[in-house]
DRENNURO-900725 format. One record per residue (C-alpha): residue number from 1; x, y, z. Coordinates in pm, 1 decimal. Example, Ala and Ser with C-alpha at 12.3 -4.5 7.8 and 13.67 -1.06 7.14 Angstrom:
{rec 1; {1230.0; -450.0; 780.0}};
{rec 2; {1367.0; -106.0; 714.0}};
//
This chain:
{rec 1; {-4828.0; 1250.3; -2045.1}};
{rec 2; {-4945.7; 1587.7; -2176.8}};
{rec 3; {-4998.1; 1886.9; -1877.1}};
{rec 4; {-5221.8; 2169.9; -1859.7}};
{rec 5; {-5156.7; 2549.4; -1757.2}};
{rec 6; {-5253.9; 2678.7; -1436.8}};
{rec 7; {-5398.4; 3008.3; -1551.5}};
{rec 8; {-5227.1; 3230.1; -1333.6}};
{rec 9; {-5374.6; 3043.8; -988.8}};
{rec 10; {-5121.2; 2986.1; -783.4}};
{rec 11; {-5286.3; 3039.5; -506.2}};
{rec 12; {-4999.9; 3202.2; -356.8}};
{rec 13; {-5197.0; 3355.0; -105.0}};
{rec 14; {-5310.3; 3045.4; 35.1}};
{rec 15; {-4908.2; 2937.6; 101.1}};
{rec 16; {-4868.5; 3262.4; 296.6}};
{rec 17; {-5190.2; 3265.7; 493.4}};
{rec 18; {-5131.9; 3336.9; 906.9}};
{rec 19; {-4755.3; 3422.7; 817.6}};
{rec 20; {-4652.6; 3608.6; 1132.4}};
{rec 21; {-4328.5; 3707.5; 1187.9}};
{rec 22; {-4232.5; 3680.2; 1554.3}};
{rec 23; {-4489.7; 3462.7; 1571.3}};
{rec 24; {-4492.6; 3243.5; 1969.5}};
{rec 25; {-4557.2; 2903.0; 1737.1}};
{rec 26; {-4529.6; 2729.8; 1424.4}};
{rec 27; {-4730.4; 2512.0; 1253.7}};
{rec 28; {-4749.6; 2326.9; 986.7}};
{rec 29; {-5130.6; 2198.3; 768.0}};
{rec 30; {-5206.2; 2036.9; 456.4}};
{rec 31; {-5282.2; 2312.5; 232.3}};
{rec 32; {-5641.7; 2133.5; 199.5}};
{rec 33; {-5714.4; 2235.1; 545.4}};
{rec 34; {-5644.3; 2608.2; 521.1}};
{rec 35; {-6029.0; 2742.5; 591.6}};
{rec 36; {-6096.5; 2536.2; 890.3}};
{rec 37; {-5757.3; 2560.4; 1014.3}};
{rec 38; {-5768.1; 2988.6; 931.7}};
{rec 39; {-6087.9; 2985.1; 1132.3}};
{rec 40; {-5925.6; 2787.3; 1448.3}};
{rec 41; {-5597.3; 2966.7; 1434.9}};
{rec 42; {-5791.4; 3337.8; 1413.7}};
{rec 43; {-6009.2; 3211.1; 1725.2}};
{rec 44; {-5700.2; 3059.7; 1920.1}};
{rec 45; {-5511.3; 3392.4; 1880.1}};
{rec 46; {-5779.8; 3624.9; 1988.0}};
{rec 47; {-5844.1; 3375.9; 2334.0}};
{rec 48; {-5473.0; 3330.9; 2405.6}};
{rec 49; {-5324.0; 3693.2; 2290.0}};
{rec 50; {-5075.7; 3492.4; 2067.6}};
{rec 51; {-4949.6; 3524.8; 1715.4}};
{rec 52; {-4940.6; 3178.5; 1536.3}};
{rec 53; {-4735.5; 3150.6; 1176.0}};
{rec 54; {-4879.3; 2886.3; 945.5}};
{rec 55; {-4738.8; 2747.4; 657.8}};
{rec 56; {-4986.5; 2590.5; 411.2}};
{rec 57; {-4814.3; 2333.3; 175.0}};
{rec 58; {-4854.3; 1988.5; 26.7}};
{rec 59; {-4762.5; 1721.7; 314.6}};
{rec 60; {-4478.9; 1588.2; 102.3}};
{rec 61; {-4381.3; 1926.7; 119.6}};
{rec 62; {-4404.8; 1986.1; 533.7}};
{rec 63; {-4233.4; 1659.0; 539.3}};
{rec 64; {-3942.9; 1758.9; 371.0}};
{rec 65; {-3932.2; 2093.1; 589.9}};
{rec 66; {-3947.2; 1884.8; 878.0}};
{rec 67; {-3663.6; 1649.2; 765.0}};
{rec 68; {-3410.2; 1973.7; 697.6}};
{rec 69; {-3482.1; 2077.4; 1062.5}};
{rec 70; {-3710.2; 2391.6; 1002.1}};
{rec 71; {-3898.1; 2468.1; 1314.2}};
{rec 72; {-4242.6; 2356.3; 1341.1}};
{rec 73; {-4447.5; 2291.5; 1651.4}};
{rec 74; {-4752.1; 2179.9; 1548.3}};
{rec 75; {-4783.2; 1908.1; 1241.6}};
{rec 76; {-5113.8; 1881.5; 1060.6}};
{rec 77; {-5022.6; 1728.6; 756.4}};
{rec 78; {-5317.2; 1523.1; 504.4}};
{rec 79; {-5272.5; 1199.9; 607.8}};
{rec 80; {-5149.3; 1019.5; 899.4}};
{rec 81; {-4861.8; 844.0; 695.3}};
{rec 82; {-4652.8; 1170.5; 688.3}};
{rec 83; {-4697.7; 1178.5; 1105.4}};
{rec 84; {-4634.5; 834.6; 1141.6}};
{rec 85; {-4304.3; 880.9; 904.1}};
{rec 86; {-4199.4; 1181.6; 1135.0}};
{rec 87; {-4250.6; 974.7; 1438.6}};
{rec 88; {-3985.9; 708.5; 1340.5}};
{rec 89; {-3787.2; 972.4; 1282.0}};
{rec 90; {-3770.1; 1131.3; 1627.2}};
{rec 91; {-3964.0; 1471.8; 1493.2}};
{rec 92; {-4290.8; 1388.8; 1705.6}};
{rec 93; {-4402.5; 1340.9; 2028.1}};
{rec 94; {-4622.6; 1013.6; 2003.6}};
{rec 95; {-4781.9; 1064.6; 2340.4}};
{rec 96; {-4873.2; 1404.8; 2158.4}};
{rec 97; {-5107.8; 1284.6; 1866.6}};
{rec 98; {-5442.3; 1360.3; 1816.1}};
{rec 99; {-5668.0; 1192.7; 1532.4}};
{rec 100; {-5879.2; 1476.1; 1434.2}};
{rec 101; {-6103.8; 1372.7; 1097.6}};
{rec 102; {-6197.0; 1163.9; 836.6}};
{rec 103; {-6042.7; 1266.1; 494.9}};
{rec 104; {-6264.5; 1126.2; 218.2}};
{rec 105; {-6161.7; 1094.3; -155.2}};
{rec 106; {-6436.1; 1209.3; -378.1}};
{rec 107; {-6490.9; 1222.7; -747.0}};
{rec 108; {-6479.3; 1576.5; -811.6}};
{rec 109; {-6679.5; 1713.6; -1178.9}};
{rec 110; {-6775.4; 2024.5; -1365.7}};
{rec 111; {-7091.7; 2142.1; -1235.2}};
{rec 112; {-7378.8; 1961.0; -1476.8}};
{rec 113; {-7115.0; 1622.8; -1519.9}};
{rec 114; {-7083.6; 1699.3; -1898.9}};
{rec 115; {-6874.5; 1387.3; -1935.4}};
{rec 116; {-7149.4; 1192.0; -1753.4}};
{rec 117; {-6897.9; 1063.3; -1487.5}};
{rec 118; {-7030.3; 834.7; -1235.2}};
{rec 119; {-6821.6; 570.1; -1074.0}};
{rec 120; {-6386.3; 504.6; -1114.2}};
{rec 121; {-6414.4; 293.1; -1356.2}};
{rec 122; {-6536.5; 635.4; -1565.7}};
{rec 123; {-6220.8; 787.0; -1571.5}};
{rec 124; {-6093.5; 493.4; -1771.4}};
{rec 125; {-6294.9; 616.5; -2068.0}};
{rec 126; {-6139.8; 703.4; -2363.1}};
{rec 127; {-6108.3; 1099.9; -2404.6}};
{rec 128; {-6175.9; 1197.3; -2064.9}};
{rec 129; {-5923.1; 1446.8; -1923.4}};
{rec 130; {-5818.8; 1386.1; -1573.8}};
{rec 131; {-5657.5; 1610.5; -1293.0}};
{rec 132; {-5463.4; 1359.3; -1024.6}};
{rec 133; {-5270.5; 1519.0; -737.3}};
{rec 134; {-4846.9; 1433.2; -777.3}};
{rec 135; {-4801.6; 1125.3; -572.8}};
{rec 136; {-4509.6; 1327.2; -468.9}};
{rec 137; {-4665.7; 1601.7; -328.9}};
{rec 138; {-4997.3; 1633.9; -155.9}};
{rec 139; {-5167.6; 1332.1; 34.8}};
{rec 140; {-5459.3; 1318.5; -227.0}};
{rec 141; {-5214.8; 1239.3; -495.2}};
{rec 142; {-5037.5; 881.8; -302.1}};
{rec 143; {-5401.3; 855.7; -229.0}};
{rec 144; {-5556.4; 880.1; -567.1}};
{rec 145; {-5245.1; 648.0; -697.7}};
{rec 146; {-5309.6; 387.1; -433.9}};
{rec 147; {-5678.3; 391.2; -515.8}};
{rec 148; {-5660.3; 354.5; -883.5}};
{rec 149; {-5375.6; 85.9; -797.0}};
{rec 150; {-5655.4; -132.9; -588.9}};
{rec 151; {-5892.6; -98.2; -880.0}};
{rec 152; {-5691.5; -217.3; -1107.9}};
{rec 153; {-5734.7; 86.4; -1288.4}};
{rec 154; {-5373.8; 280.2; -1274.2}};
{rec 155; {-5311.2; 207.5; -1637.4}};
{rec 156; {-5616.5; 280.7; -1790.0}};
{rec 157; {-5669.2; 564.6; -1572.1}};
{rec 158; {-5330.8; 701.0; -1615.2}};
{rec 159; {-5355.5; 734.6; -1990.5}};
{rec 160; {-5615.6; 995.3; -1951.6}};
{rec 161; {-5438.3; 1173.3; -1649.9}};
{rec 162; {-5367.0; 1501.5; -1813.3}};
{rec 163; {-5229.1; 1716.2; -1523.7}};
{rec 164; {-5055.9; 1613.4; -1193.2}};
{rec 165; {-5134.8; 1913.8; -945.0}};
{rec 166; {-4882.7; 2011.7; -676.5}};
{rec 167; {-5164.3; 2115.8; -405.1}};
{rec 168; {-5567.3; 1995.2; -330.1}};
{rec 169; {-5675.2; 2315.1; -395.7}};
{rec 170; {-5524.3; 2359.6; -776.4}};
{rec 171; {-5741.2; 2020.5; -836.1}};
{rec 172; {-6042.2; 2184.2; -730.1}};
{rec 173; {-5929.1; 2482.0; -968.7}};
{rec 174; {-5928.5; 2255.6; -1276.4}};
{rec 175; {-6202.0; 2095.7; -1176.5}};
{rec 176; {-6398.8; 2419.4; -1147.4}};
{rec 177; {-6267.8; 2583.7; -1446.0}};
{rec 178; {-6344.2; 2325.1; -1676.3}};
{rec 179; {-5958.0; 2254.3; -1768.9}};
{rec 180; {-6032.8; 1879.3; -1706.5}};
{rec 181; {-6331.5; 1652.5; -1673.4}};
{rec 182; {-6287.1; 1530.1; -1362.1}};
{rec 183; {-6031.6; 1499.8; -1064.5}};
{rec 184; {-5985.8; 1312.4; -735.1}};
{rec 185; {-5987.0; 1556.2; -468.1}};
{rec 186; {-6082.3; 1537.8; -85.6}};
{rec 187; {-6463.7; 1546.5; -34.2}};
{rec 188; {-6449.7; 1849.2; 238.4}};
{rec 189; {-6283.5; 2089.8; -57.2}};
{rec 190; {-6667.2; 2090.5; -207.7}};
{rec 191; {-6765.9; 2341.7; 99.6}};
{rec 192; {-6523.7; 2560.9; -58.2}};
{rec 193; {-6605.6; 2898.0; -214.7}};
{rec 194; {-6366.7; 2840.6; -512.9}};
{rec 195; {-6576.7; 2524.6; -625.5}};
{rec 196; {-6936.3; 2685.6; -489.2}};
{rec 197; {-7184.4; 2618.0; -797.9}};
{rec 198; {-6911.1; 2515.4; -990.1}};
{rec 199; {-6851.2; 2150.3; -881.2}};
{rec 200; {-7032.9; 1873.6; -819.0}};
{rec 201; {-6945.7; 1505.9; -674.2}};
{rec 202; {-6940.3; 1180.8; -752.1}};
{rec 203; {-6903.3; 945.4; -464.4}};
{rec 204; {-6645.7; 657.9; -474.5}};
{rec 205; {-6782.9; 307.8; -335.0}};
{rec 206; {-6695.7; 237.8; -0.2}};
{rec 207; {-6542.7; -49.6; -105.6}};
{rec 208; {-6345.3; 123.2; -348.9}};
{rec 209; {-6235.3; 361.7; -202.8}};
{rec 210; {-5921.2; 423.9; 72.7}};
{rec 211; {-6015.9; 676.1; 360.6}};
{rec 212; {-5774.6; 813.8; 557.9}};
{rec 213; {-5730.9; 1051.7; 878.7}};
{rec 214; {-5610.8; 1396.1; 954.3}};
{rec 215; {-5409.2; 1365.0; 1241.5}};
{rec 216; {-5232.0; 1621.0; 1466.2}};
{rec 217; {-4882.0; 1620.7; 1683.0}};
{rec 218; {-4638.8; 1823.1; 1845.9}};
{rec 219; {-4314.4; 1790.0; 1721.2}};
{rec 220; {-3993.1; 1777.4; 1895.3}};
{rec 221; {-4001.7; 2143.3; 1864.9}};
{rec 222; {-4282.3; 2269.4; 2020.5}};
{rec 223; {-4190.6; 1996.3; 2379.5}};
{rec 224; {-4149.1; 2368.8; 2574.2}};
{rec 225; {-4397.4; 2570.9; 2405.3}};
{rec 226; {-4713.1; 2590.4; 2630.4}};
{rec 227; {-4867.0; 2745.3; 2339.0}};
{rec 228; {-4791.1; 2452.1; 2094.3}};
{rec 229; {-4954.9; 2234.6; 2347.7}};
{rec 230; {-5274.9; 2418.5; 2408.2}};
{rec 231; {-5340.8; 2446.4; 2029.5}};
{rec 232; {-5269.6; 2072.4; 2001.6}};
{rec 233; {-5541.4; 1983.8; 2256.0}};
{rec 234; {-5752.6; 2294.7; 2094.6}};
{rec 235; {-5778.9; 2154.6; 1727.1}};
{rec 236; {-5916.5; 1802.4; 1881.2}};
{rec 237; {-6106.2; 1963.9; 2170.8}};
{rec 238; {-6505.2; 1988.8; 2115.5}};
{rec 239; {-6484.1; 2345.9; 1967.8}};
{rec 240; {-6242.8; 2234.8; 1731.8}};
{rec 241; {-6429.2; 1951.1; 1617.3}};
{rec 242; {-6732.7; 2185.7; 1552.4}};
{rec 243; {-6534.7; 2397.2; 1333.2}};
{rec 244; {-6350.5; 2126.5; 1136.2}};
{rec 245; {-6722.5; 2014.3; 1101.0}};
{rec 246; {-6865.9; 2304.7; 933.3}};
{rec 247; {-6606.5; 2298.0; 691.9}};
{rec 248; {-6738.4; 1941.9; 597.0}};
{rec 249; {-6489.6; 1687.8; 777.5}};
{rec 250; {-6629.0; 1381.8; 949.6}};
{rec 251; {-6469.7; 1388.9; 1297.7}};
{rec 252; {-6275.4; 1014.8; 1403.9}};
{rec 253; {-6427.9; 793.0; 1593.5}};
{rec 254; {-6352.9; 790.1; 1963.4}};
//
C-alpha cells in the first residue's frame, strides 16, 4: 500500500494542549475531542481554581499509557471499547462511568466532491485515493475497518486506501488539503475550523454504518482526587452536554 506525506502537520500542538505541570489532575481524551474538551477543561479550571493537564492522543495510544501505569484520572478515550478494556483490567472505576455522546462515522470529501463520492460502496472505485485511520491507533480507524468489514467492502476498499493516519484530526487534514479523495472520519470533526469551507460530508446509511459512544471514567487513579470526580460528573452534567453539543456531538440517550 503506497502512503502519503503529512506536509509538515503534525499537529503537535494539539498533543500538548492543557499541559500543566503541577497540574491537581490528569486526564486523558481522544485527540478528536480536543475543542470541546479545551472549552470544558478552560471553564472547569476557572470555577474550581484548579490546573488540569491533558494529554490528547489516539485511544490506542491512552490505552497503552494506561497499561504501563502512567497516571491518569480521568479517561475519555473515542470509543467505549478502550474503557471497557481498562475496566477488565482493574484501571477503572465501573461505578464511575459516564456515557457522554454519540460518535458518528461520516464520509468526509474535498469541498465540491470532485470524485463525486456518495455512498461506501464509492470508495471501492477504481482510482479513488482514500485516507483510513490505523486500526491500531485512533478509534475511527478499528471503526472504519469494522465498517468496511460489514460491507463486504475491506478488499475493494483497501486497494484504494492510500494513507493510514495515526490521529482523527490528520484525516480531516488530508481530507481538507486535497491529498486524498475522501476519508472516514467522525462526523463532529466537520464543526472544526481546520475543515471550515474545505470539507463536505457524505452520510453513511444507518444501516451501514457502526455508531459508537464517547464514554467517560475515573480510573483507579483519580479514587482520592475530589477534583477527578467533580470533572467526571462535570463533562456529563447539563453544561457539559451543551458544550459537547455545540461542537456537533449527539448527546446518549438517557
Amino acid at each position: 500500500m503506497k502512503r502519503i506525506l503529512v506536509i509538515g502537520l503534525v499537529l503537535g500542538s494539539i498533543i500538548l494542549a492543557g499541559t500543566v505541570f503541577g497540574a491537581d489532575l490528569k486526564v486523558y481524551a481522544g485527540a478528536g475531542l480536543i475543542k470541546p474538551m479545551e472549552e470544558m477543561r478552560l471553564l472547569f479550571e476557572k470555577e474550581h481554581n484548579c490546573a488540569i493537564d491533558v494529554h490528547y492522543g489516539s485511544s490506542g495510544e491512552l490505552f497503552g499509557l494506561l497499561s504501563m501505569g502512567q497516571p491518569c484520572d480521568v479517561l475519555i478515550p473515542g470509543a467505549a471499547k478502550y474503557t471497557l478494556d481498562a475496566l477488565k483490567n482493574g484501571w477503572i472505576i465501573e461505578k464511575s462511568i459516564h456515557k457522554l455522546v454519540k460518535h458518528v462515522p461520516v464520509i468526509a470529501v474535498p469541498k465540491g466532491n470532485p470524485a463525486h463520492i456518495t455512498s461506501l460502496e464509492n470508495l471501492a472505485k477504481p482510482g479513488i485515493r482514500v485516507a483510513l485511520g490505523d486500526p491500531k491507533g485512533p478509534a475511527i480507524g478499528r471503526v472504519a475497518k469494522k465498517i468496511l468489514a460489514k460491507n463486504r467492502l475491506a478488499e475493494q476498499v483497501g486497494k484504494n486506501v492510500t494513507v493510514l493516519a495515526p490521529t482523527v484530526n490528520q484525516l480531516l487534514i488530508y481530507v481538507a488539503l486535497e491529498q486524498v479523495d475522501a476519508g472516514i472520519i467522525w462526523g463532529d470533526l466537520v464543526t472544526w475550523a481546520e475543515g471550515e469551507g474545505k470539507v463536505d460530508v457524505v452520510t453513511i446509511d444507518r444501516q451501514k454504518n457502526i455508531i459508537k459512544t464517547i464514554p467517560t471514567a475515573l480510573t483507579t487513579h483519580g479514587r482520592d482526587n475530589a477534583f477527578a470526580k467533580d470533572f467526571n460528573t462535570f463533562l456529563a452534567s447539563s453544561q457539559g452536554l451543551s458544550i459537547w453539543k455545540k461542537w456537533g456531538f449527539e448527546p446518549c440517550d438517557r
